[in-house]
N, C-alpha and C positions, 0 to 999 in steps of 0.2 A: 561722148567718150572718145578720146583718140587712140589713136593705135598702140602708145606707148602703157598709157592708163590698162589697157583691153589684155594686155601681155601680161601685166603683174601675176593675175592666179596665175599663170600659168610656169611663173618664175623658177619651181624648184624644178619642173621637167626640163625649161633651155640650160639649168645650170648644169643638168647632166648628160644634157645632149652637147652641150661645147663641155664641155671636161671631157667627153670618150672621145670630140674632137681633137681637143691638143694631145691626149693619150698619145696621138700618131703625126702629130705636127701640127694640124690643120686649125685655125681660129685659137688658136691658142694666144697670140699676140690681143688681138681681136679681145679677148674673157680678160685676160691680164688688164687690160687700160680699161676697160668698164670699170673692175674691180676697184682697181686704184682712183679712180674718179670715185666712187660713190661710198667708199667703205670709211674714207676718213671721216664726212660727214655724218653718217651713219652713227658711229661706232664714240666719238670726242663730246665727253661729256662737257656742258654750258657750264660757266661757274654761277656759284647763286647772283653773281650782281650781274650778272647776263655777258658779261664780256667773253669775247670771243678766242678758243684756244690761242694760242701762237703754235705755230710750225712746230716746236718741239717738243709742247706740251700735248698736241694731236699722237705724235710719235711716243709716246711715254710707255715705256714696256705694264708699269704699275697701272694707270689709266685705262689701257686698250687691254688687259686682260678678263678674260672670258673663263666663266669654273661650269661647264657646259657636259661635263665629263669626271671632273675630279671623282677620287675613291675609286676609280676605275683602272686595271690592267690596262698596257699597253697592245697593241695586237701582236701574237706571235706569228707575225710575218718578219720572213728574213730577205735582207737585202743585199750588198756585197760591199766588203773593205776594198782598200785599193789595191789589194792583190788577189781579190777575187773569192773572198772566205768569206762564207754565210753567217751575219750577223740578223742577231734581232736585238729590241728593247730592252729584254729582260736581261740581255749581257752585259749591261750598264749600270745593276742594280747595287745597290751600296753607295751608289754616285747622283749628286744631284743632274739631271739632265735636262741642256735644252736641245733639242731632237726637232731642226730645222728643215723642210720640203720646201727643194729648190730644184730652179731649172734657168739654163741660160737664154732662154728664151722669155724670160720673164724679169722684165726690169723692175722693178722694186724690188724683186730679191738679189739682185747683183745689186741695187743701191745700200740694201741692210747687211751685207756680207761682212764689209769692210768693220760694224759694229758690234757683228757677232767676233768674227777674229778677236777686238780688244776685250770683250767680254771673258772670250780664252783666254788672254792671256796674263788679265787680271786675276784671274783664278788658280793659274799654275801651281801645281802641287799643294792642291786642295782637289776634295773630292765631285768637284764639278766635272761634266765631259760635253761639250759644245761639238753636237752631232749632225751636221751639215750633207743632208742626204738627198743629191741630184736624183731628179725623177729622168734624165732627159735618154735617150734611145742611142743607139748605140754610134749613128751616123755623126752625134754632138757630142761622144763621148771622150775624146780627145779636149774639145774645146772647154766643156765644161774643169777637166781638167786641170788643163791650164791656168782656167781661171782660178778655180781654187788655191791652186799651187800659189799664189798672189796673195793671201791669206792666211799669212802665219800665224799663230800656229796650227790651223784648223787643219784635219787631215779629210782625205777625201773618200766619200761614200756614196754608191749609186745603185736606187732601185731600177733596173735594166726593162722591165714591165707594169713601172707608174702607174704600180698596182697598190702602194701602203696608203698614195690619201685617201680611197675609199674603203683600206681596211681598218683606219679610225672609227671610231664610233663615238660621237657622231663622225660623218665623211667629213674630212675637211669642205671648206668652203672657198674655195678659191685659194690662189697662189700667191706670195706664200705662206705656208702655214707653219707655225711654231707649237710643239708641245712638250710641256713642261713637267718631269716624274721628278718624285720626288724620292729620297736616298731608299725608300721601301720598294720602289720599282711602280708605283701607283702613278698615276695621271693630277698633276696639282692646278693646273692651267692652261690655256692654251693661248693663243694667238693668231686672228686671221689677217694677213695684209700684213703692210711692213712696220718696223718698230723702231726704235734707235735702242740695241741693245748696249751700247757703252757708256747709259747715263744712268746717273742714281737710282730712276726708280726699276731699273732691272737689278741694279745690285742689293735692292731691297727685298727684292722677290728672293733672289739666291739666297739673300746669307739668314734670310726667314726663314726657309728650307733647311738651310744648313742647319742651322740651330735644332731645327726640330728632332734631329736624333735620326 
């Protein structure tokens, strides 16, 4: 057995020994590209004639979602608007939500950013709310910022103590993660790793919610 095979049991302790790392900066980059290396495979289902996804279809918000949780409240933890007012989940409620954990240290989430924006902005003035919630510390909080600001119409939200992925239940699973309530305030799906949220099959997921009342 080699050293890598030897690690597997031991998989769910290094994921939360490097998650309390990036908590504070450290291997955070390091977890990110593991992640993104191994989770597309993982995760993109074969079609029956065995042919193998394309790029897009790996990305497919409908394909890569995950009901690991659904029927379930979201956690009442609050984190902050962009003037510094205590938000939680449940203040969303009546509204379809996808409730995104990002950080600017984490490149697949700045690659999916640009798709959640259009996902906003197809929605407007619909009961949808594209909730884009930086986990990053207060030294990135500026940049993170910024970047968001690049993101129209997405407005900006940040947990200061990248304390909400592990008050998921389940914790999330790496960065980053998307989860998705539905207009009752309940949990309908989630999402670990990145997605293209500007193609059909997210807008399949929405307006399935939507419909449902």
């Amino acid at each position: 057995m080699n050293d890598q095979s030897a690690a597997r049991p031991r998989g769910g302790v290094l994921r939360w020994a490097l998650w309390g790392a990036a908590a504070i900066g450290v291997a955070a980059v390091v977890y990110i590209i593991a992640q993104s290396a191994t989770k597309p495979a993982q995760q993109a289902p074969v079609a029956a004639s065995g042919a193998v996804p394309t790029a897009s279809e790996t990305h497919d918000v409908a394909r890569k979602l995950e009901h690991v949780a659904d029927g379930t409240s979201p956690p009442a933890y609050a984190f902050v608007d962009g003037a510094g007012k205590n938000v939680t989940p449940a203040d969303f409620k009546g509204k379809v939500v996808v409730m995104n954990l990002w950080a600017t240290w984490c490149a697949p989430c700045k690659i999916e950013m640009p798709t959640l924006a259009k996902l906003a902005k197809a929605y407007e003035g619909k009961p949808v709310a594209v909730v884009a919630v930086s986990i990053d510390n207060a030294e990135a909080l500026e940049q993170a910022k910024a970047f968001l600001a690049q993101q129209t119409p997405l407005t900006f939200y940040n947990d200061p103590q990248a304390k909400l992925p592990w008050a998921l239940k389940p914790a999330a699973n790496g960065m980053p993660t998307t989860v998705i309530l539905g207009k009752d305030g309940l949990e309908r799906g989630r999402i670990s790793g990145e997605a293209d949220w500007s193609g059909a099959g997210a807008r399949s997921v929405i307006d399935k919610l939507l419909a449902a009342g």
